[in-house]
Structure formats: C-alpha cells, structure tokens
N, C-alpha and C positions, 0 to 999 in steps of 0.2 A: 504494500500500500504506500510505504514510501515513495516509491519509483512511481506511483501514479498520480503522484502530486507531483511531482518533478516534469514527469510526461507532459501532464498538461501545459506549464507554466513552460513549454518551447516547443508546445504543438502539438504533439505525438499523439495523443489518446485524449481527447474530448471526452466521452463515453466513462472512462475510470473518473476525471475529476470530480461530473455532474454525477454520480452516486454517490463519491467522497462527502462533497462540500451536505446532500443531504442525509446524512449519517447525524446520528441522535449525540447526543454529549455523551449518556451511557457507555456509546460504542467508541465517540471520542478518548473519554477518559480510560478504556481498556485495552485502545490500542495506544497511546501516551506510556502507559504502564509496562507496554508489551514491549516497549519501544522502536515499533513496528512504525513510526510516525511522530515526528516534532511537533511541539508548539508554533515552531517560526513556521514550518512549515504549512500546517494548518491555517495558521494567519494569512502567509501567503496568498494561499489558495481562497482562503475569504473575500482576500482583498483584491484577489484579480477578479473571482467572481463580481462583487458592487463595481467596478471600475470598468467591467464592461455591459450588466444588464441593468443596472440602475439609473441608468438615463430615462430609460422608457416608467419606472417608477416611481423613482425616488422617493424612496423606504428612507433611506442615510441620508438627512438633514444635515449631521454635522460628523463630515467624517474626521478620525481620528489615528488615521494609518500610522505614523510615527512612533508614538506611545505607544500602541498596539504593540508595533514590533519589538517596542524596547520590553514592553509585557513580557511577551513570548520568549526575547531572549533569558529575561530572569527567571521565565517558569521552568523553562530548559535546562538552565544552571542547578534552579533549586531542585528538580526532578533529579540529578545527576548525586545531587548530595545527600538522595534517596529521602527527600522531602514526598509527601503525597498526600493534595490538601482536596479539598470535595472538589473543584472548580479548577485544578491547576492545569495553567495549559489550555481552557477550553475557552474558543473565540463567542464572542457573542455581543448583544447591541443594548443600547437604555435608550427609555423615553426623552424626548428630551427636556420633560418638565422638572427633572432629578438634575438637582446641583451637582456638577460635575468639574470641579479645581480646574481651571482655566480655560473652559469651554464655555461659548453662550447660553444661557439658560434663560427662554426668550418667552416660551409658552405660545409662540407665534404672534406678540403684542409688540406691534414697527416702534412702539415709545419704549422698549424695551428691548431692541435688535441688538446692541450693543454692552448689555449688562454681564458680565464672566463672574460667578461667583468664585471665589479663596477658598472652599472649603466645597470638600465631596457630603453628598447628603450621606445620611447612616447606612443606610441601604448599597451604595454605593462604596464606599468604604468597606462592608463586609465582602461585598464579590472582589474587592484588591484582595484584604484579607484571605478570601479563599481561592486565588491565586488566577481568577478568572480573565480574560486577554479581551478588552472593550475595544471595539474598531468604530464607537463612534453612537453618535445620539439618531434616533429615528420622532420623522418626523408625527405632528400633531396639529387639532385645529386651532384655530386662536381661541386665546384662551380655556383649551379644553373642555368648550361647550358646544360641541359639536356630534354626531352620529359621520360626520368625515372627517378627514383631517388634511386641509389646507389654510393659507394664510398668506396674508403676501409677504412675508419675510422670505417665507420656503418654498411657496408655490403648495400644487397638490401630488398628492399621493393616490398612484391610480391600483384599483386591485390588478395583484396579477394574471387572475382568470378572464379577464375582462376588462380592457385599459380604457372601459367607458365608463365605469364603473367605481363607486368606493372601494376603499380600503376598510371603510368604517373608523370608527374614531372609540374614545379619540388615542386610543394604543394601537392605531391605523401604519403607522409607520413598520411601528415592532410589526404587526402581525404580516402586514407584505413584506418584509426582510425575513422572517423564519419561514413564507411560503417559496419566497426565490434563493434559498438555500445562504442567506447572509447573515452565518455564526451560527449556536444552535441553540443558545436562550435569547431570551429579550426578558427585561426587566419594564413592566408594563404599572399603570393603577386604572381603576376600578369606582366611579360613583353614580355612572348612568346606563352602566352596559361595557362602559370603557377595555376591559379586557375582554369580556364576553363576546361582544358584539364584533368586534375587527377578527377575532380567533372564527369566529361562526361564517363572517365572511369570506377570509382569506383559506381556510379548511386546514385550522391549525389547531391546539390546543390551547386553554388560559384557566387558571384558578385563581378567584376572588377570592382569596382566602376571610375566615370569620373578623368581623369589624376588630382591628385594635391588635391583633395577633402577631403583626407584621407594622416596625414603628416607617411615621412617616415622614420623620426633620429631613428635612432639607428636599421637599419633595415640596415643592412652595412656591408663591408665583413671584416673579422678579422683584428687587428690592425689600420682599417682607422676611423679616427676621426668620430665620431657621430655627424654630421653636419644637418641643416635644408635645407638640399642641395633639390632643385625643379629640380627631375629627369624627363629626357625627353620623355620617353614610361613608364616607369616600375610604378605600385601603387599596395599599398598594399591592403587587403579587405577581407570579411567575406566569410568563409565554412560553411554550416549544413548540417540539415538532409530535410528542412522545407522549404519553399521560406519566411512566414512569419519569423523566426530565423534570414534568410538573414538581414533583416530590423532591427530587434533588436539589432544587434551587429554593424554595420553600423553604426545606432544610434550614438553608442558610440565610434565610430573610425572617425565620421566623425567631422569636425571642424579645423580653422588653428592649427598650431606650435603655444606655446607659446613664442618660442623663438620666433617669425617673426611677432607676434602682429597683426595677421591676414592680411600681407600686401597682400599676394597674392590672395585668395580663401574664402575670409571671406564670406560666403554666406549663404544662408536659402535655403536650398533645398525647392523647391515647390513640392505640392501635385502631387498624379499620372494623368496625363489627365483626366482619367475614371475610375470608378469604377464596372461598366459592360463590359461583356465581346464583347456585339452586340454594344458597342459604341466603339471598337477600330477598328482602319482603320492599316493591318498590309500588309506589304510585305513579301513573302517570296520567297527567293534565294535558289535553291539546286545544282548549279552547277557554278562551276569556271572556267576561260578560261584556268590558270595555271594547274588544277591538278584535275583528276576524284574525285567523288564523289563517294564512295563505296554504295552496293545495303542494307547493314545494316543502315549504316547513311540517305540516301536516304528515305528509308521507318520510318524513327524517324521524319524527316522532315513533312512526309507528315501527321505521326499521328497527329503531333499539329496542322496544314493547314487545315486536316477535322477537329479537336475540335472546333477551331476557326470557320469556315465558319456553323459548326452543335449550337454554340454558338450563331448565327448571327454579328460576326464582318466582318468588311468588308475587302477582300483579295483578294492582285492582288499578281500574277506570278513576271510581269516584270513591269519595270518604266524607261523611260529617265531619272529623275533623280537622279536614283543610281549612283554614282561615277567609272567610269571605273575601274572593279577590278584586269585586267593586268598589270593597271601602279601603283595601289592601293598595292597589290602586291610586285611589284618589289620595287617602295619607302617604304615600311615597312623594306621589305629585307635589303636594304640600310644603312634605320637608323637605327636597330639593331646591323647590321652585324661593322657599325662603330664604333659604343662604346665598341667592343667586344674587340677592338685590345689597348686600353691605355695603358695597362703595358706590351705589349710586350716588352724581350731584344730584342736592337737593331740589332742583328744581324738574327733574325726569323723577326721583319718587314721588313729588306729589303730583305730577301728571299721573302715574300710577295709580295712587289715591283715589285722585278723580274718577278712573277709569274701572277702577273697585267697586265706587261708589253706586256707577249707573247703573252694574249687574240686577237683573232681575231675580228675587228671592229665593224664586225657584229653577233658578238654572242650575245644575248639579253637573252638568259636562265640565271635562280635565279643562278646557280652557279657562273655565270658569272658576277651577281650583286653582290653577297656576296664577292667575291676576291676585284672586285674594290673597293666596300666600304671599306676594313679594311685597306686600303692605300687611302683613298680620304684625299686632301686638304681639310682647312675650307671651302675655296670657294666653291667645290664640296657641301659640307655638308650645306651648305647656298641655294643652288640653290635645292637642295631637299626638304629643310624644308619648303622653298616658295611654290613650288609644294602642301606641306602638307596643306596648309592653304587653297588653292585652293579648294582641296578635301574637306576641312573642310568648308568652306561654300558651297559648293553642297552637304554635309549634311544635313545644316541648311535648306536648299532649300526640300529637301529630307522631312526633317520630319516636315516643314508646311502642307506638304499631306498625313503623314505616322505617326503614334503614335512608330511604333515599325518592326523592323527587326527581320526577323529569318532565321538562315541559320545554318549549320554544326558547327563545333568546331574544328573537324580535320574529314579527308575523311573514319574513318575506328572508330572501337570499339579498345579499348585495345588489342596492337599485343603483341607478347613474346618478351620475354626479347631477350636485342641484346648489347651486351658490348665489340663489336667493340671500339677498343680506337680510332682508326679514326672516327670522327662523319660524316667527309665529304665522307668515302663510305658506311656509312651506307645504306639499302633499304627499303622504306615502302611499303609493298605490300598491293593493293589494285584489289582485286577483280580475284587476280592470275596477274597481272604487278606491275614490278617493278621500283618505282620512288625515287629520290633522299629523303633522308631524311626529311632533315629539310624543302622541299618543302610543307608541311604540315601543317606549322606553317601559310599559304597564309589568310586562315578564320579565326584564333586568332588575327594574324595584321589588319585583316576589320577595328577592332574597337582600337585594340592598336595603329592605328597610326596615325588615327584621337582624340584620346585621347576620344573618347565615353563608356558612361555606360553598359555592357552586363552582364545578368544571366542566367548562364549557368543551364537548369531544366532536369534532367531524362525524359525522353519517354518512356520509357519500357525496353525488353531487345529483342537482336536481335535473330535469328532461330538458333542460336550457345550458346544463356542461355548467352552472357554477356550484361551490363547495354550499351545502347546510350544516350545519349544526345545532345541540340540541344544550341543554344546561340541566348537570344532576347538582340538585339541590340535597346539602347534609345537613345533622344538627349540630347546634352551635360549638364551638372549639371540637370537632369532632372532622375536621377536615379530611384525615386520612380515611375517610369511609367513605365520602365520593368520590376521591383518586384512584383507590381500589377498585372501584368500579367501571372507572373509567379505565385501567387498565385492563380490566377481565370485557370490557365489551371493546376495545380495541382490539384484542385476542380472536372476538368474534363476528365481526364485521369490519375489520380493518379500519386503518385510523387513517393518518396523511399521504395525502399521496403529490407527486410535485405538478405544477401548473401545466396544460397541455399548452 
C-alpha cells in the first residue's frame, strides 16, 4: 500500500490511490501501525487528492497543507519512538467555526474575514493531543444559520452527488470532504441538523453526540471570548466515512472542560445495550404531524425497519410513549428561534415586536412560533424549557421499552441550491409541494431539544442516484447504543459508498 500512494503521486495507478484516500481511519491507523504506510505519506495523498477535485467543490475553505505536513512529519517521528496515540498519523479536516491558532475563524461573516484566533479551541487541541494531521478548515454558511453552506467570504459548497445541489449545512463542508475522500474524520457541531443533515446528504456518517458530553470553548463566533459556556441545544461531535470512526473520535472529544473541573458532565459513558442486532427493541417513526415525509426518505426508512426486523430485532411502528411530536416541534422551534435574536440592533427587534404583535391568537403554525420566540420574555423562555423536561422524561419513559429511534433527518434528499437572502420565504419542496423552509428542521429538533444522542447512517441512494439517510435516536448519555447500531446495520445494508 505504500507503493500505491507513491504510484499515484507520479501517475502510475489512479485506481490504488482512489481506494487508498477512501479507507476509514480504522484501516488508517492499522496500516500506520503495520507500517505498511506513512503519515507524510497519507497526507500527501490527501492533499493531492483537495488540490485536484476541490475546485468543483470546495469542501477546504481554509487549506492548511504546510502544518499538515509538518503534522505528519512529527507523527512519523513519534510513531518510530513507538509512541501510539488514538488519532496518530491520521489526516483529517475541522469546521471552520472551531478556533484554530492562526487560521481565520470567520463563520463566513465579510466583518469578520480577517479575524485569526491565538489559541486552538479545546476540541481542537485534543485531536493535536491525539496526534491527528489537520489539512485545513471546511467550509460553512454565514453565520451557521443555514440548511447550506455558502457565504461570500468562501463562496458555496456544492454536494458531491450533485454539483447543483447542497452540501447541507451547516457541517456542509466536513460532510462533502469525507464524501470526496479529503482525510477520514471531520470535526463537525450540531444545533439544527448541522451534522445530521450534511452527513444525510453527502451519504456519510455524523453523531450529535448527548447535549454537554462533548465541551465547546473555542467553538464560538468571531471576536466573542472562548468561554466554557454550557450551551442550551447546540454540541459539537464527530463526521466519517465508518459508524465505527464515529466512536473513535468521540473517544476523544468526549470528557469535561478542563477549565470546569468536570462540574457539569463528568461521566463514563456506559457500554451499548447490545451487541446483537435481534436483541435491540427499536421504534421507528416515518411521519410527522408538522411536515410530509418525502417518498425518497420514506423508502431509506423502511430499508433499515426491514434490516432490522430481517436481523431479528424487535420493531414497532407506533408507541404511546413517544413524546407528542407537534408540541415537540413547535418547542424546538421556540428554543432555537430565541437565541437567534441576542445581538439584534435595537431597532430590527422591535420591528420584530411589532410583527409578534399582529399575529393572530390563533395561528399555531412554526412561522408563527419562530416570530414569537425571537421577542419572548424570560418568562416565556422559562415556561418552555419546563415543557422541555417534561418531554425529557417521556423519553426516559420511552426508552425503558425502546433501545433506539429511527426516523428521517429532514423530509427530502439534498435539494438545489436556493440563496434566497430571505431564509423566511425560502420553499422546501417535497414531493412536488411546497412548505416553508426551515419547517424541516421538525426531525433534527426530535432529538436536539431533548438534548439526546442520534447517528445519522446512509441507506442507500434514492431513484434520482442521490445518498438518504436516516437518524437513530439513543437515551440520554447512553451514546454508544446508537453507534452500535449503526455499526451492526452498516454490516447489513452497507454504509458509504464514494460519489459516482
């Protein structure tokens, strides 16, 4: 395998690189060990890979080829000194909303193009730590409020299945760099679908891991201090190609802030419930009361429902104790749509106000929740959050009978690009109708707003050739039981496959 990284890099064998470069970190870090294959070498071959298909993408916003190599030189050293750390040696990419020592960290805001933080976020610092070889930040939407990810600092990011096409957002960059074989993790976050939703488009893998599990300093939008602030939906968490990959980096992501002494989250993840596939008891959901289920996604659904029931686990349809997903729903709406509005000028929230005000009593559509929430009082935001908990023990209640959820990620595959600057008339069409945008986001909040573990695994692709994906939802700090599964149904229906 040496010699086939070499091949490439002066011609000779095409065919060995492109299986090389899509080889899982797993198989990286065992042939590393074998020493059947360099880190420089590997890097190499990364970085001719972005330097010649990333034009037509542009996944690698902010490449970082130099460092990379001087990476790989030290991991090769440290390898030789029979060092062997989880990540040593193994190329891979970050979002690029993660502080990264002398790189932009821009969020794609033009008043911010120019900002380099001093200091690597914590996250960041653990994959040095664990000896990981970064080639560079992938891009994102502006400001990370987007279901795409473009901006004009960076331009867009087109899926690889389909260069008319999202990447998804807004870990849109990571997730089309792990599908055109550039590195084999990506370091992604998570508060609207953000890993879910670009891993489901691009026909990758991603884990939102449980709220708080995984710290987030330095994961923070330009200029604002890198605080060990305990955000309220949003967490950060691993991309690949692998659902075992998933767990690897995980690994290493997961544990308190050192700055907080573990006050909040100090915990030992427990084992997966099961290790067979006929000992999981799963539910699965394909329709929402809010928002159609398109006939692409639908049929991704039910691939994993037969592997599962052809595996012998045990699977029901429906369950009293699933959480009503129309109030489930609209409270996600809620709490998103309220953190949204913090730095507005004063004179745009009380345009808001106004525009709160007019609503009529009885309108109960998400529009109508997203308006009220960006002008709610504490009080408001108090009486939701109560609600939240609510939900959150008919979780708890939930998965005493249930090891695992599985339902959509969003209603449809990767749509075309749409850079409407209004995001609120944007349309998602689904199945030939047309529904408000960001009503979409209803199946990402299931689990974002109960603060639950979901990993997001390929199904196939739909009768239009692009990737679905489906999201297995676990109970709370209990992560490694939807990995699990998403490993034993990768086993069963295969996982990633690379872009035709």
């Amino acid at each position: 395998m040496r010699n086939g990284v070499l091949w490439l890099l002066t011609g000779r064998n095409n065919v060995e690189y492109v299986e090389w470069n899509f080889q899982s970190a797993e198989e990286f870090s065992t042939a590393l060990r074998a020493g059947s294959v360099s880190s420089a070498e590997l890097t190499e071959a990364a970085i001719a890979r972005i330097e010649r298909e990333d034009r037509a993408i542009n996944a690698i916003c902010v490449p970082d080829f130099d460092r990379a190599r001087a990476a790989a030189h030290r991991a090769d050293q440290a390898r030789a000194r029979g060092e062997d750390r989880p990540l040593l040696g193994i190329p891979m990419t970050v979002k690029e909303s993660y502080d990264v020592a002398g790189l932009p960290t821009t969020w794609g805001m033009p008043q911010h193009a120019n900002y380099v933080p001093t200091e690597n976020a914590v996250q960041v610092a653990r994959l040095e730590a664990a000896g990981a070889v970064v080639l560079g930040k992938t891009n994102v939407p502006l400001g990370l409020q987007d279901i795409q990810s473009f901006n004009e600092i960076y331009g867009t990011t087109t899926n690889p299945w389909d260069h008319e096409r999202t990447s998804g957002g807004s870990s849109g960059g990571s997730a089309a760099a792990l599908a055109c074989g550039f590195g084999a993790l990506s370091l992604g976050s998570d508060l609207a679908g953000s890993l879910r939703t670009p891993a489901h488009f691009c026909g990758v893998y991603a884990h939102k891991p449980t709220v708080g599990l995984a710290p987030t300093r330095g994961m923070v939008a330009p200029d604002a201090p890198a605080l060990p602030i305990d955000l309220d939906l949003a967490v950060v968490g691993p991309m690949a190609r692998t659902a075992r990959d998933l767990g690897l980096l995980l690994d290493v992501m997961a544990g308190p802030d050192p700055l907080t002494h573990g006050r909040a989250y100090d915990v030992t993840l427990p084992p997966a419930r099961h290790e067979r596939l006929a000992d999981f008891r799963v539910l699965v959901v394909e329709d929402h009361p809010l928002i159609p289920t398109g006939a692409a996604v639908r049929a991704g659904v039910n691939r994993v429902a037969d592997a599962l029931i052809d595996g012998g686990a045990r699977v029901e349809r429906h369950s009293p104790l699933l959480p009503d997903l129309t109030e489930a729903g609209t409270l996600y709406t809620q709490l998103l749509f309220s953190g949204s509005v913090a730095r507005f000028p004063v004179d745009a929230y009380e345009q808001l106000q106004t525009r709160a005000a007019e609503l009529h009593a009885d309108d109960r559509s998400l529009d109508a929740a997203r308006l009220r929430a960006m002008v709610f009082t504490h009080r408001d935001w108090l009486a939701v959050t109560n609600r939240r908990e609510l939900h959150r023990h008919g979780w708890r209640q939930l998965f005493a009978e249930f090891d695992a959820v599985v339902c959509p990620i969003t209603p449809t595959p990767a749509f075309p690009h749409d850079h409407n600057p209004d995001l609120l008339e944007r349309r998602i069409d689904i199945d030939g109708g047309a529904y408000p945008y960001f009503d979409q986001l209803v199946w990402a909040g299931l689990a974002t707003m109960p603060g639950l573990p979901a990993t997001a695994i390929p199904t196939g692709l739909s009768t239009a050739g692009l990737p679905v994906g489906v999201q297995l939802i676990g109970p709370m700090f209990e992560d490694r039981t939807p990995l699990r599964l998403a490993e034993l149904l990768e086993q069963k229906i295969g996982g990633f496959r690379p872009p035709r």
